[in-house]
N, C-alpha and C positions, 0 to 999 in steps of 0.2 A: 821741935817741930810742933806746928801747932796741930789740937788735936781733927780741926776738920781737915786738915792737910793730910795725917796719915791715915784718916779713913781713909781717903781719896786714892793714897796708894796702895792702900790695902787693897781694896775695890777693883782698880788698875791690876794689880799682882793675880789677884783671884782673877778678874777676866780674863786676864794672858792665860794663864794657867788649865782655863776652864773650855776656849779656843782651841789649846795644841790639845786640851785632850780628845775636843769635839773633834776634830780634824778628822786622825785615823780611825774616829768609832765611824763617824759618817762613811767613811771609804770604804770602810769596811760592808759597813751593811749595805751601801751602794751596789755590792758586786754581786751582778746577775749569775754569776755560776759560780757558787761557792766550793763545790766539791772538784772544781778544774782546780789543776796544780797552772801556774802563771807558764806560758810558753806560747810557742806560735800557733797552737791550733785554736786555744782558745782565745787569744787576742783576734784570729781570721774571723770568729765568728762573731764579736764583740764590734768590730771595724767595720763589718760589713753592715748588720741590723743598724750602727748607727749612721754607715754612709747613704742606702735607701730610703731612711725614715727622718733626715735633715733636707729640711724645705728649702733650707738655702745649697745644697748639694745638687752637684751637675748628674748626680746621679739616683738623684730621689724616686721613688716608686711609691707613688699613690697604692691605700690604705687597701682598696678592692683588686687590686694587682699583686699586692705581696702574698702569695703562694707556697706554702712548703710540704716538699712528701718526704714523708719518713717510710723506709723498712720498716717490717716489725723484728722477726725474727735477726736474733743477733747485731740488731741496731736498737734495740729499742727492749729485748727479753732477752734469754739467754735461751739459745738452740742447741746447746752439747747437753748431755750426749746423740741427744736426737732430737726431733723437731715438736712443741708440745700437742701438736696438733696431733702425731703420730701417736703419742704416748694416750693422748686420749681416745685414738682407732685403738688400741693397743688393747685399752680398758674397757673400751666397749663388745668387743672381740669375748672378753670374759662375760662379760651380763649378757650378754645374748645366746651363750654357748647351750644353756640348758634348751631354749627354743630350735637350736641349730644344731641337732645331732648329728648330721653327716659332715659336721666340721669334724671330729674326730681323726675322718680319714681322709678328709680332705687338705690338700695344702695352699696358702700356706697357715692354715688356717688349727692346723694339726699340732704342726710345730709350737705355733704360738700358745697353744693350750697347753704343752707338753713345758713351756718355759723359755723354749731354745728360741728368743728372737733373733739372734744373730744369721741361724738358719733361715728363719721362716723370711729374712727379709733380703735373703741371696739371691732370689731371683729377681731383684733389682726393681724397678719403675711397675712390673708387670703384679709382679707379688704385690707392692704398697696400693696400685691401684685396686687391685682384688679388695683388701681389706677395707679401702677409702670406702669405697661404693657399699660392700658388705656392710657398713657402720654406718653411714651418711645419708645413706637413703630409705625410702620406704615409709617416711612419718611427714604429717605435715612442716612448715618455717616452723610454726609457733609451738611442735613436740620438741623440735630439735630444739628452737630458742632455751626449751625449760633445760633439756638434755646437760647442754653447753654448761651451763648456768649450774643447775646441781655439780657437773665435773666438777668446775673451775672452783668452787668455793672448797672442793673437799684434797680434791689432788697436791698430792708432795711432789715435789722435784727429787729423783733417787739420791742425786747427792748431798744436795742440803739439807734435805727435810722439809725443806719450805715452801709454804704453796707458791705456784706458779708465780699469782698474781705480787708477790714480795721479790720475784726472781728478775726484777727490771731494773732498768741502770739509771741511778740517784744523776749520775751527770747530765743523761739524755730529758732528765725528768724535766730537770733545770731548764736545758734548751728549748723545751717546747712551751715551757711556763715565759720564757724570756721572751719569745716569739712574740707570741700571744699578745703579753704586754706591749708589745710596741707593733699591734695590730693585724700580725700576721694571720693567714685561719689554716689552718696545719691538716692535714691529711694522713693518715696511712694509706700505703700503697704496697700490697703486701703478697708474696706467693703464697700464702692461706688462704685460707677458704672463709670467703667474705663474713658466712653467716655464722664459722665458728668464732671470729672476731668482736662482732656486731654485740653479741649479751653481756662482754666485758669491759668495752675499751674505754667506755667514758667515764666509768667507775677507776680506772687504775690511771691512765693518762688524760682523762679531761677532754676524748674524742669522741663526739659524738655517733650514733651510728651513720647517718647518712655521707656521715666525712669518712666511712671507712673505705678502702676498692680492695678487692681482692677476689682472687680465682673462686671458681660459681661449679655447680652441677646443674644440670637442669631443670625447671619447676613445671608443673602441668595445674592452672585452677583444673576445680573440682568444686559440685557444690553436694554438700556433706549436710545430710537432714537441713536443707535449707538454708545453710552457713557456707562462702564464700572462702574458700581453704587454698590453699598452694602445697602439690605434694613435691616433694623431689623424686626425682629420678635420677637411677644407677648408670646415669649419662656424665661426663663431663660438659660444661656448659663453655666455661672460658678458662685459662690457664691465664695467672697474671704473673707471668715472671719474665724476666732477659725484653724480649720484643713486645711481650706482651703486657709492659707497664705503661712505656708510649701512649698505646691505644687506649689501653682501658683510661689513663689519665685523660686523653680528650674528649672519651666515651661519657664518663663520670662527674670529671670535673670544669671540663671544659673551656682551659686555662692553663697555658705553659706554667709550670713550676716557675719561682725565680730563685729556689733552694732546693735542692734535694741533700737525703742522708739514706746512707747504706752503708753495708760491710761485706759484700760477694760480689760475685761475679753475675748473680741473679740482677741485679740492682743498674750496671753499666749503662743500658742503654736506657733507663732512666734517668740518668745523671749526664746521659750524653744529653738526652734531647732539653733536660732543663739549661745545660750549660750552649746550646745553641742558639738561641735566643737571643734578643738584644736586651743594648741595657746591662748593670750590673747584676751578677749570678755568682752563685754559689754552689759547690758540691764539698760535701763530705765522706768520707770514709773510716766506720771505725772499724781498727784493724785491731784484733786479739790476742795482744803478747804476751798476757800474763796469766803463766800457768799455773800460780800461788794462788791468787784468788779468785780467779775463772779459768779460762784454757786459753792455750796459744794455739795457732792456727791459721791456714792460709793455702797455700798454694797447692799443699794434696791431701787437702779433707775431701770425706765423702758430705760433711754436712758445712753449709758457707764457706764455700771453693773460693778463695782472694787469690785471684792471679792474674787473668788479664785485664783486671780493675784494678790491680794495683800496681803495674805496669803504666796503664794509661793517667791514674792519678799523678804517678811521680813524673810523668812527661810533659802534662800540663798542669803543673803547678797546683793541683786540687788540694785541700787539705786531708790530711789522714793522720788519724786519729790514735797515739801509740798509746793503748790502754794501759799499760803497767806503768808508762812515766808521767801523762798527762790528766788521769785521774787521781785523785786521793781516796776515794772508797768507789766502789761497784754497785752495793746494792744498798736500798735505804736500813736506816737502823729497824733491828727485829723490833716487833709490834709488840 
């Protein structure tokens, strides 16, 4: 053989070779949700971002139309063994206790100084709101902004150890980063308390504050040596959960969803009203089966109750989300 010939198929052999190998690296890094295990939920969610966002598709949805609200709690962080919001009344309950001496005897505010949450927080909705207001209120936005802000950077989750902000789901992280990329502008929509949200969320998921909605107490201006202040008050203002995500979403955002994500029962009529809609829609559900490396959970929890959202999922065809099979890790690698 002559020798410019076996360069040529040397040349030849290496490009073949160098092709297959490009192939599966490309596919590989191609794949917008790396920590989904390959199956239906994550192919629902893959089929759908590319059947909206294809010009040539009978179902395309211009770039200022594609809409998505996310839950936070146990869609988006992790809510067992309680809600982090509460854990932070919880905390505040403590720091405040030296200024609040007739918390001693009082409940349930007694309890909770004595250790016994379990107690202090049997009296249901009635007891949690005592505490909400006792801790939430009484300082200006921008005391509480710092308040938030100091927690969140020092606070452990009791089981991990790990701050809060590490305690969020590496697949969902994916989802919202996927979005994004292919022009979505993403939302929380959340039954938290808007302003305890607002000092972190753009730092851990890349949401800004005016993208976040969620349940309010009441604020009164006030002008404070000359300064233009917002105080809160030990009012509830709005409650954003079950009916009241609907509203706040047209209050807020002003713009049906054409995706929503959740994991309870809080979440339904949010996913009802984005799946009413025309046009191609989306809803999600992640559901919490795994009790090895988060919790299982569903239909008689007291914290993200899934039961007649997950009823109505499997009725109409919505996707839900089996976290022990469909994920390959939970939370991002420790820092």
């Amino acid at each position: 053989m002559k020798p410019h010939c076996l360069l040529n198929t040397v040349v030849s052999v290496a490009f073949t070779a160098f092709v297959l190998l490009l192939g599966p690296l490309q596919a590989h890094a191609a794949d917008p949700l790396p920590s989904w295990n390959e199956g239906e939920a994550k192919a629902s969610i893959i089929a759908f971002v590319e059947q909206v966002t294809d010009t040539q598709s009978a179902a395309f949805v211009p770039a200022a139309q594609r809409i998505a609200t996310f839950d936070n709690d146990g869609t988006l962080w992790v809510e067992q063994p309680m809600y982090t919001q509460l854990a932070f009344a919880l905390d505040r309950v403590k720091a405040l206790a030296p200024q609040r001496p007739e918390w001693k005897t009082q409940e349930p505010f007694a309890a909770l100084l004595k250790g016994d949450t379990k107690g202090a927080l049997a009296g249901g909705m009635e007891a949690v709101a005592k505490v909400l207001m006792a801790t939430h209120a009484g300082m200006t936005t921008d005391e509480f902004d710092a308040i938030v802000s100091d927690w969140i950077t020092t606070a452990r989750h009791p089981v991990s150890g790990r701050p809060y902000t590490e305690m969020v789901y590496q697949p969902m992280l994916e989802v919202l980063d996927y979005l994004r990329a292919n022009e979505f502008k993403v939302f929380i929509v959340s039954g938290g308390g808007i302003e305890f949200m607002r000092p972190w969320t753009e730092a851990v998921y890349g949401i800004p504050p005016e993208q976040v909605v969620g349940s309010s107490i009441e604020t009164q201006f006030e002008l404070r040596d000359g300064k233009g202040v917002l105080v809160r008050q030990p009012k509830v203002g709005f409650v954003d959960d079950k009916e009241g995500k609907p509203v706040a979403i047209n209050l807020h955002i002003g713009q049906r969803p054409i995706a929503a994500f959740g994991n309870s029962d809080g979440d339904l009529q949010m996913l009802q009203y984005t799946m009413s809609g025309d046009g191609a829609r989306f809803a999600l559900y992640v559901h919490h089966t795994d009790a090895e490396r988060e919790w299982a959970y569903d239909r008689e929890s007291h914290v993200g109750k899934f039961d007649k959202g997950l009823d109505e999922a499997k009725a109409k065809g919505w996707t839900v989300v089996d976290m022990k099979s469909d994920w390959k890790t939970i939370y991002p690698p420790v820092k």
